[in-house]
C-alpha positions as CSV (number, residue, x, y, z in Angstrom):
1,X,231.6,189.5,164.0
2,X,231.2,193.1,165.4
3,X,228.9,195.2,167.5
4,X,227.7,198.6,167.8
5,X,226.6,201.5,170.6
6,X,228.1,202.7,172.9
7,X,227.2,204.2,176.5
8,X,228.3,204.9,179.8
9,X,230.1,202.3,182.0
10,X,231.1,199.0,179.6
11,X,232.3,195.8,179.4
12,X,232.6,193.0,176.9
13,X,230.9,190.2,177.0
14,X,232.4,186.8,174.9
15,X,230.5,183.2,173.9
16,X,230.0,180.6,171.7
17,X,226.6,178.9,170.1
18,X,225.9,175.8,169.3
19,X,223.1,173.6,168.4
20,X,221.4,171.5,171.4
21,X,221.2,168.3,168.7
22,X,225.0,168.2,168.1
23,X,226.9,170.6,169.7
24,X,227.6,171.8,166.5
25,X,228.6,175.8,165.7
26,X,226.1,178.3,164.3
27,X,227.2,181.2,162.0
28,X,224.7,184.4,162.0
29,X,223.0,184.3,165.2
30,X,221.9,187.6,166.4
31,X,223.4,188.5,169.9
32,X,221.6,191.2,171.7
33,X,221.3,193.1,174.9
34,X,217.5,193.7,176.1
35,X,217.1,196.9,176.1
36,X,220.1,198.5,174.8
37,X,221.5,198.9,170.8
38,X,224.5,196.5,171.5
39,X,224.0,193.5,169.3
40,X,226.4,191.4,167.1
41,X,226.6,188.5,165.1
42,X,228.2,184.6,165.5
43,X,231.1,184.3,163.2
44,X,231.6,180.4,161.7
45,X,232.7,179.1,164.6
46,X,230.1,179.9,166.3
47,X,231.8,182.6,168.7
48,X,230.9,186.2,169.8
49,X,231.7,189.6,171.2
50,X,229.6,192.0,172.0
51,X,229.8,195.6,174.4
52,X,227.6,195.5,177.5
53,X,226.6,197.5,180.2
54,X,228.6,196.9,183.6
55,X,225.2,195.6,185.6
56,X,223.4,192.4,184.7
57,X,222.2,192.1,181.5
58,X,220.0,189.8,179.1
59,X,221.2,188.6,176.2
60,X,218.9,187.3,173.0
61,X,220.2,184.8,170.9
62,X,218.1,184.7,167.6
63,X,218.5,182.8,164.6
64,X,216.0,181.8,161.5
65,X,215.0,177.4,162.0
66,X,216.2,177.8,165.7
67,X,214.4,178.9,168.8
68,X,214.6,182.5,170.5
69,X,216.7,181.8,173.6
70,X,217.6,184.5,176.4
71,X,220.5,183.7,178.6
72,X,220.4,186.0,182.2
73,X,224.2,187.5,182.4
74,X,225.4,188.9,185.8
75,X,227.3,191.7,186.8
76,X,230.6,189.8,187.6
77,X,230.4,187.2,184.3
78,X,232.2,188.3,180.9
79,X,231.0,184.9,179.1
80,X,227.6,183.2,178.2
81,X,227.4,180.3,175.8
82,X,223.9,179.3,174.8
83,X,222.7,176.1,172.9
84,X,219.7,177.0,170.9
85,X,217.0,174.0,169.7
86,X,215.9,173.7,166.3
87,X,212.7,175.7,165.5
88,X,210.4,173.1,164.5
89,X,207.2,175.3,163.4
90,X,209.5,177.6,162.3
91,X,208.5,180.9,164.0
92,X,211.0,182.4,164.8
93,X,211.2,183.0,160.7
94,X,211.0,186.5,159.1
95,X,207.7,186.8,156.1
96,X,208.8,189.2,153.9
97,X,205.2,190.8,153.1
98,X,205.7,192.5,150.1
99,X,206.5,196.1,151.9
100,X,210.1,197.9,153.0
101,X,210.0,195.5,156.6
102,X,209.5,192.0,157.8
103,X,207.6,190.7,160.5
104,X,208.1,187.7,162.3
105,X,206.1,184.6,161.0
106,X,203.8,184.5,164.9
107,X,203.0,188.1,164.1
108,X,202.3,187.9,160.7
109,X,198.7,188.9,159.6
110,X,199.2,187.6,156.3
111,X,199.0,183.8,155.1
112,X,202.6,182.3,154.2
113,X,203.4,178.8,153.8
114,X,207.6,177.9,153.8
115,X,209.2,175.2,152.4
116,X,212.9,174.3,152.9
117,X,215.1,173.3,150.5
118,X,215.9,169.8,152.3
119,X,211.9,169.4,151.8
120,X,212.1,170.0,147.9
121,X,215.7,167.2,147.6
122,X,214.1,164.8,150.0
123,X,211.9,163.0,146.8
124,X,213.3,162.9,143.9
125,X,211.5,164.9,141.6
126,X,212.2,166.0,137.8
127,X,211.3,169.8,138.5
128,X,210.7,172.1,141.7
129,X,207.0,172.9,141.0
130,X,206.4,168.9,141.4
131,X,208.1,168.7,144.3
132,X,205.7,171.2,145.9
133,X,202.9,169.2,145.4
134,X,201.1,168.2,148.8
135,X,203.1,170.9,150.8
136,X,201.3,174.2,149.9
137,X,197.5,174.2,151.5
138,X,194.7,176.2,149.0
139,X,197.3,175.6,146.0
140,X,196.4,173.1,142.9
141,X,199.1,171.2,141.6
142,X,198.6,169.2,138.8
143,X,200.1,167.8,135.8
144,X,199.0,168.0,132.6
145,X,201.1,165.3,130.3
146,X,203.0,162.2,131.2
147,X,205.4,162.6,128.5
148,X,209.0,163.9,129.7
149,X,209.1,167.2,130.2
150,X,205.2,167.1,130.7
151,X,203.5,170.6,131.7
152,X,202.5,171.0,135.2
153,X,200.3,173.8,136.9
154,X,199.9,175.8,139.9
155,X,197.0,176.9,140.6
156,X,196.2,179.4,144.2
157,X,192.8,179.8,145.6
158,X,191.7,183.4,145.8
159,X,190.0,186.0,144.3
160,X,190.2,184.8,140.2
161,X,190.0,180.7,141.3
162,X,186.6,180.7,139.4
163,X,186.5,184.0,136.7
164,X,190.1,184.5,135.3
165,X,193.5,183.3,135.3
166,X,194.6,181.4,139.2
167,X,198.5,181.3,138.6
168,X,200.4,183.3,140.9
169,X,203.8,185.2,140.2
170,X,206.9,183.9,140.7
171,X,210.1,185.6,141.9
172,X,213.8,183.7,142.0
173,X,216.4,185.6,143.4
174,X,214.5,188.6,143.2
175,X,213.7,188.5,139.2
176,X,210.1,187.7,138.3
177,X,209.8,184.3,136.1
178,X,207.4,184.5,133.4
179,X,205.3,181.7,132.8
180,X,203.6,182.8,129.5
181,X,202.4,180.3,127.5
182,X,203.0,181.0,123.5
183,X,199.9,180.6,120.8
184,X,200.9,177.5,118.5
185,X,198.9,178.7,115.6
186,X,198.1,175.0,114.9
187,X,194.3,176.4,114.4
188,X,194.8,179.6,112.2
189,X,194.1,179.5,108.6
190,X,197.2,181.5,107.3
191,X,200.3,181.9,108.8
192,X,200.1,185.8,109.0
193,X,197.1,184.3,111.6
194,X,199.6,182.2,113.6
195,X,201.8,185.7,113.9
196,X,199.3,187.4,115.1
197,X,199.2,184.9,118.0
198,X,195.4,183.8,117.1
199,X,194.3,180.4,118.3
200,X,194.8,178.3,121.6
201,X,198.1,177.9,123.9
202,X,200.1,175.4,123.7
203,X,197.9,171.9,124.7
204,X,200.2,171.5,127.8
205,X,202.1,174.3,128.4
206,X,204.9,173.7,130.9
207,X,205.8,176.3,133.7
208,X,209.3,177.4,133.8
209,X,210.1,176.2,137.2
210,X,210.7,173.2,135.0
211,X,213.9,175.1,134.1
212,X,215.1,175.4,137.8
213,X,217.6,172.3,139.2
214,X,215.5,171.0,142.6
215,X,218.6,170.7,144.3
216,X,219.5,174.4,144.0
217,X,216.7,175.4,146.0
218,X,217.3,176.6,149.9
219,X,213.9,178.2,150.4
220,X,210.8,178.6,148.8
221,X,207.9,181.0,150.4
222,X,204.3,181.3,149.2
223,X,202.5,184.4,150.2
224,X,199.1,185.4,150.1
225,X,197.0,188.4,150.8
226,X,196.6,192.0,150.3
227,X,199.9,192.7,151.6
228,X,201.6,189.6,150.3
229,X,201.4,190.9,147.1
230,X,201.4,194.7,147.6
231,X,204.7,195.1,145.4
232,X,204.0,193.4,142.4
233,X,200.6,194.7,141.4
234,X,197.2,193.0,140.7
235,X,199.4,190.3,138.9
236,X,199.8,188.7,142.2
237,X,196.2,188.6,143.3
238,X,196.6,185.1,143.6
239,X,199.6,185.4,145.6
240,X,203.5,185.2,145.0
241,X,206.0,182.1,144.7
242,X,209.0,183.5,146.3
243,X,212.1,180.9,145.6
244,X,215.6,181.5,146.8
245,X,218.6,179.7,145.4
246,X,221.3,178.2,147.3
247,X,224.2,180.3,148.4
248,X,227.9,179.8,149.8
249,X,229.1,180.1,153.3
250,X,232.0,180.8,154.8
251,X,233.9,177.4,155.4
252,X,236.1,175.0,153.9
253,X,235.0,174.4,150.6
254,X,232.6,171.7,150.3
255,X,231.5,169.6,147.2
256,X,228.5,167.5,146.6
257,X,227.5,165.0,143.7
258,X,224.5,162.6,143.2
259,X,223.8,160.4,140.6
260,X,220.6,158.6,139.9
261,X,220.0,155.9,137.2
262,X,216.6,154.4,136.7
263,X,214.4,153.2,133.7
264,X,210.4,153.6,133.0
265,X,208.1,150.9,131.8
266,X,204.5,151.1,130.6
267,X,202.5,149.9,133.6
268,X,199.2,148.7,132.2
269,X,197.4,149.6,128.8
270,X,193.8,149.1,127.2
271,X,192.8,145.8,127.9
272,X,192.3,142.9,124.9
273,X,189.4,140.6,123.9
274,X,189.9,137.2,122.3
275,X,187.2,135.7,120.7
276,X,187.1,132.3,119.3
277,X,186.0,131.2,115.8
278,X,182.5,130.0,117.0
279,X,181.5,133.5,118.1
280,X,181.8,134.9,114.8
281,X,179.3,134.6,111.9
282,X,179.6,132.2,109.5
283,X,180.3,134.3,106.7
284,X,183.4,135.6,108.5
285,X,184.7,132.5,109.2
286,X,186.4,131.7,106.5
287,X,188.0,135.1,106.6
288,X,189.2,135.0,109.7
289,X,190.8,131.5,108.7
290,X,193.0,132.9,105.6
291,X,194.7,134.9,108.7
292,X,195.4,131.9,110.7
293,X,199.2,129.9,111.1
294,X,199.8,126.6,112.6
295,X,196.1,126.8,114.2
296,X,196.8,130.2,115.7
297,X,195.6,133.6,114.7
298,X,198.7,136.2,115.4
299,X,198.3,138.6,117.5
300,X,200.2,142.1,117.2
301,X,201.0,144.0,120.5
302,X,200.5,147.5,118.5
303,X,200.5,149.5,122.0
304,X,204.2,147.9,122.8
305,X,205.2,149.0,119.7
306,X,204.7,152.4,120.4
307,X,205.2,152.7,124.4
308,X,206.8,149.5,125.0
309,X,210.6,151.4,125.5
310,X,212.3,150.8,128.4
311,X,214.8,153.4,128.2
312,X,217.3,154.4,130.9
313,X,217.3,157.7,132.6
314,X,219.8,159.1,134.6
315,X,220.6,162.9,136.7
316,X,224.3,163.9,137.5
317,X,224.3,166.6,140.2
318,X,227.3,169.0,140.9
319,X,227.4,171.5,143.5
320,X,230.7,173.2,145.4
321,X,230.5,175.8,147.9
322,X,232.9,177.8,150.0
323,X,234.6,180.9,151.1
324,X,235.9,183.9,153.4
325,X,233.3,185.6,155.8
326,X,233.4,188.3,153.3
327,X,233.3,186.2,150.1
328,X,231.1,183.2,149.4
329,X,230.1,181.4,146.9
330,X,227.9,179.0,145.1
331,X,228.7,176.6,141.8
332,X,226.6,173.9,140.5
333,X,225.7,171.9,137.4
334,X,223.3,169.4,136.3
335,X,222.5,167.3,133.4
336,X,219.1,165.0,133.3
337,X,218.4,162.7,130.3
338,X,214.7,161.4,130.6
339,X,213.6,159.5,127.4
340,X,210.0,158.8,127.4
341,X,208.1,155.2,126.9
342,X,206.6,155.8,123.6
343,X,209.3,155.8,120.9
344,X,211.6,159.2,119.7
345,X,210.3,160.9,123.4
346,X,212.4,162.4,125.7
347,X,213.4,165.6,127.6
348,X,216.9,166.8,128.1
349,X,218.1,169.3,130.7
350,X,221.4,170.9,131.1
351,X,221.6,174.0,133.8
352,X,224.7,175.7,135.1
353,X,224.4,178.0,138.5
354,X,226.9,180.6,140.1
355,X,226.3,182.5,143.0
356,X,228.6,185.0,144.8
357,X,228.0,187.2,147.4
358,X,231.1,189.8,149.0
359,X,230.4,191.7,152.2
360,X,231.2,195.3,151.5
361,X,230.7,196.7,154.8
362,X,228.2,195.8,157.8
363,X,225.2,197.9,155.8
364,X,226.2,196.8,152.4
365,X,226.4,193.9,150.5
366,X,226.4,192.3,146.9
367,X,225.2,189.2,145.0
368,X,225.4,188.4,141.5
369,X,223.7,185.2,140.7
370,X,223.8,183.7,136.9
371,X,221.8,180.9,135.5
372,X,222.1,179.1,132.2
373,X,219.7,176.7,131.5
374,X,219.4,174.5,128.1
375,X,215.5,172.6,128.1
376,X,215.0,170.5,125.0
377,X,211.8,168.4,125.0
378,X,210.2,166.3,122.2
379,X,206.5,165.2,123.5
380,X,205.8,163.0,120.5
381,X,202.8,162.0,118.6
382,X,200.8,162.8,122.2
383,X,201.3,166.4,121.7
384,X,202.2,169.0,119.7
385,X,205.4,167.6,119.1
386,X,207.0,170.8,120.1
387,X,211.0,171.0,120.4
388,X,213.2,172.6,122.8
389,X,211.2,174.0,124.9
């Protein structure tokens, strides 16, 4: 909490700000004065103090996934609480476009698409680049293999939808994930061949968002556009994939942990024919007889055999977060073991997540943010049968 300039004849003005819904507090709402450069911030329990002019003023309460509200102050009053409403279209957001300032989301001459993280948690999903399926307009999101740990694509209309490669770039936390896919060199004659990376990609390659834990996620923004992707190069003709992790705030420290348990069956398969010995040649007959046991010709369920398992899966999630106003941070764990329907398939994740961020002064902050991540997957006879991904 704090606020800055200073001119002429003063006073201070006090408040707190809560949410219309609930009544509940809200940290990091910008307080300011119309027209002047006093302006100041909501501490966690929602309170503030800011400098003002003597006369009657106009202060603007703004805060990302709430409204703008402006609260009329007069000359005599030294406290104004406001109740802001949840910004359902979420303008009052700020794009980042790629160059050294934001705009606001209304103003924006770019096309951005935002999805929270409660969106991506909301349906179970085994990876975050699933979970965006449906919620990103002019993107193709499709996945390539049902076997755990299956490969899924994102694919963004523009420029190279039709000649060259569709995928846009994506940034967590800043760092720019690579989503390479590696040659197999399953086709090359001789191995000095397969170094040389000769031959096709991997038949499903999987995209490395598989590698990021769903439930870390607080934001994820897809930009595209000339100036969406000014600041990573031609790269990102096809647009960028901006994800931001979860971090801690200031509060009691708070824990969270969810466990799911499930199984998978095989739905349907190929269907069978059964045909009797009158609607077989004669000279078969007899040969189909030999087989036959009590009356009855066996039948062998080959397709159960091989993706008749009906395996349990389960996800243990693991998140505690907490701090000062100065200190925060962010812990979490999870562990997913998804064994497949056909026989010796499965994938197995283990991630671990730490974020801290310390307030060094009101122009200068800094976050480390560490991520290990342990992806094993065994496709089977459907694939390439290629382990730990």
């Amino acid at each position: 909490m704090g606020a800055v300039g200073a001119s002429g004849q003063q006073r201070q003005l006090t408040g707190r700000v809560t949410a219309a819904a609930n009544g509940e507090a809200i940290a990091g709402v910008n307080v300011s004065v119309t027209g002047t450069a006093f302006a100041a911030i909501t501490n966690v329990d929602g309170r503030y103090a800011i400098a003002a002019p003597s006369g009657a003023v106009t202060l603007v309460f703004r805060r990302i996934a709430f409204k703008r509200r402006e609260v009329q102050v007069a000359a005599g009053q030294n406290a104004a609480d406001a109740a802001l409403e949840a910004d359902v279209f979420n303008l009052e957001a700020v794009v980042v476009t790629g160059q050294a300032t934001g705009v606001e989301r209304r103003n924006a001459a770019i096309a951005s698409t935002s999805v929270s993280g409660q969106e991506v948690s909301a349906v179970p999903s085994p990876a975050v680049d699933r979970a965006l399926a449906g919620r990103v307009p002019g993107a193709i999101i499709s996945q390539n293999s049902g076997a755990p740990g299956g490969g899924t694509q994102i694919q963004m209309r523009g420029n190279n939808t039709v000649i060259g490669s569709p995928d846009p770039v994506f940034v967590v936390d800043g760092v720019i994930y690579s989503d390479a896919s590696l040659p197999t060199g399953l086709y090359s004659v001789t191995q000095s061949g397969a170094n040389r990376g000769s031959g096709p990609t991997q038949d499903d390659p999987v995209n490395r968002l598989a590698d990021l834990n769903p439930n870390d996620i607080e934001s994820i923004e897809v930009l595209r556009g000339a100036a969406a992707s000014s600041i990573y190069g031609s790269k990102a003709a096809n647009g960028v994939v901006i994800i931001r992790t979860n971090h801690g705030k200031a509060g009691k420290p708070r824990a969270n942990i969810t466990q799911r348990m499930g199984f998978f069956t095989l739905e349907r398969g190929p269907a069978s024919r059964t045909f009797s010995l009158t609607d077989t040649f004669p000279y078969t007959s007899a040969t189909i007889a030999s087989y036959m046991a009590a009356g009855q010709l066996p039948f062998y369920d080959h397709l159960q055999e091989i993706a008749g398992e009906k395996p349990l899966s389960y996800e243990t999630d693991l998140n505690v977060s907490g701090g000062a106003e100065n200190t925060r941070y962010y812990v979490s764990g999870s562990v997913i073991h998804d064994p497949g329907i056909v026989v010796n398939t499965f994938n197995n994740r283990q991630t671990l997540r730490a974020n801290v961020d310390q307030t060094l002064s009101g122009r200068l902050s800094l976050s480390v943010n560490t991520q290990f991540t342990r992806n094993q997957t065994d496709k089977g006879f459907t694939n390439n049968d290629n382990n730990g991904a």
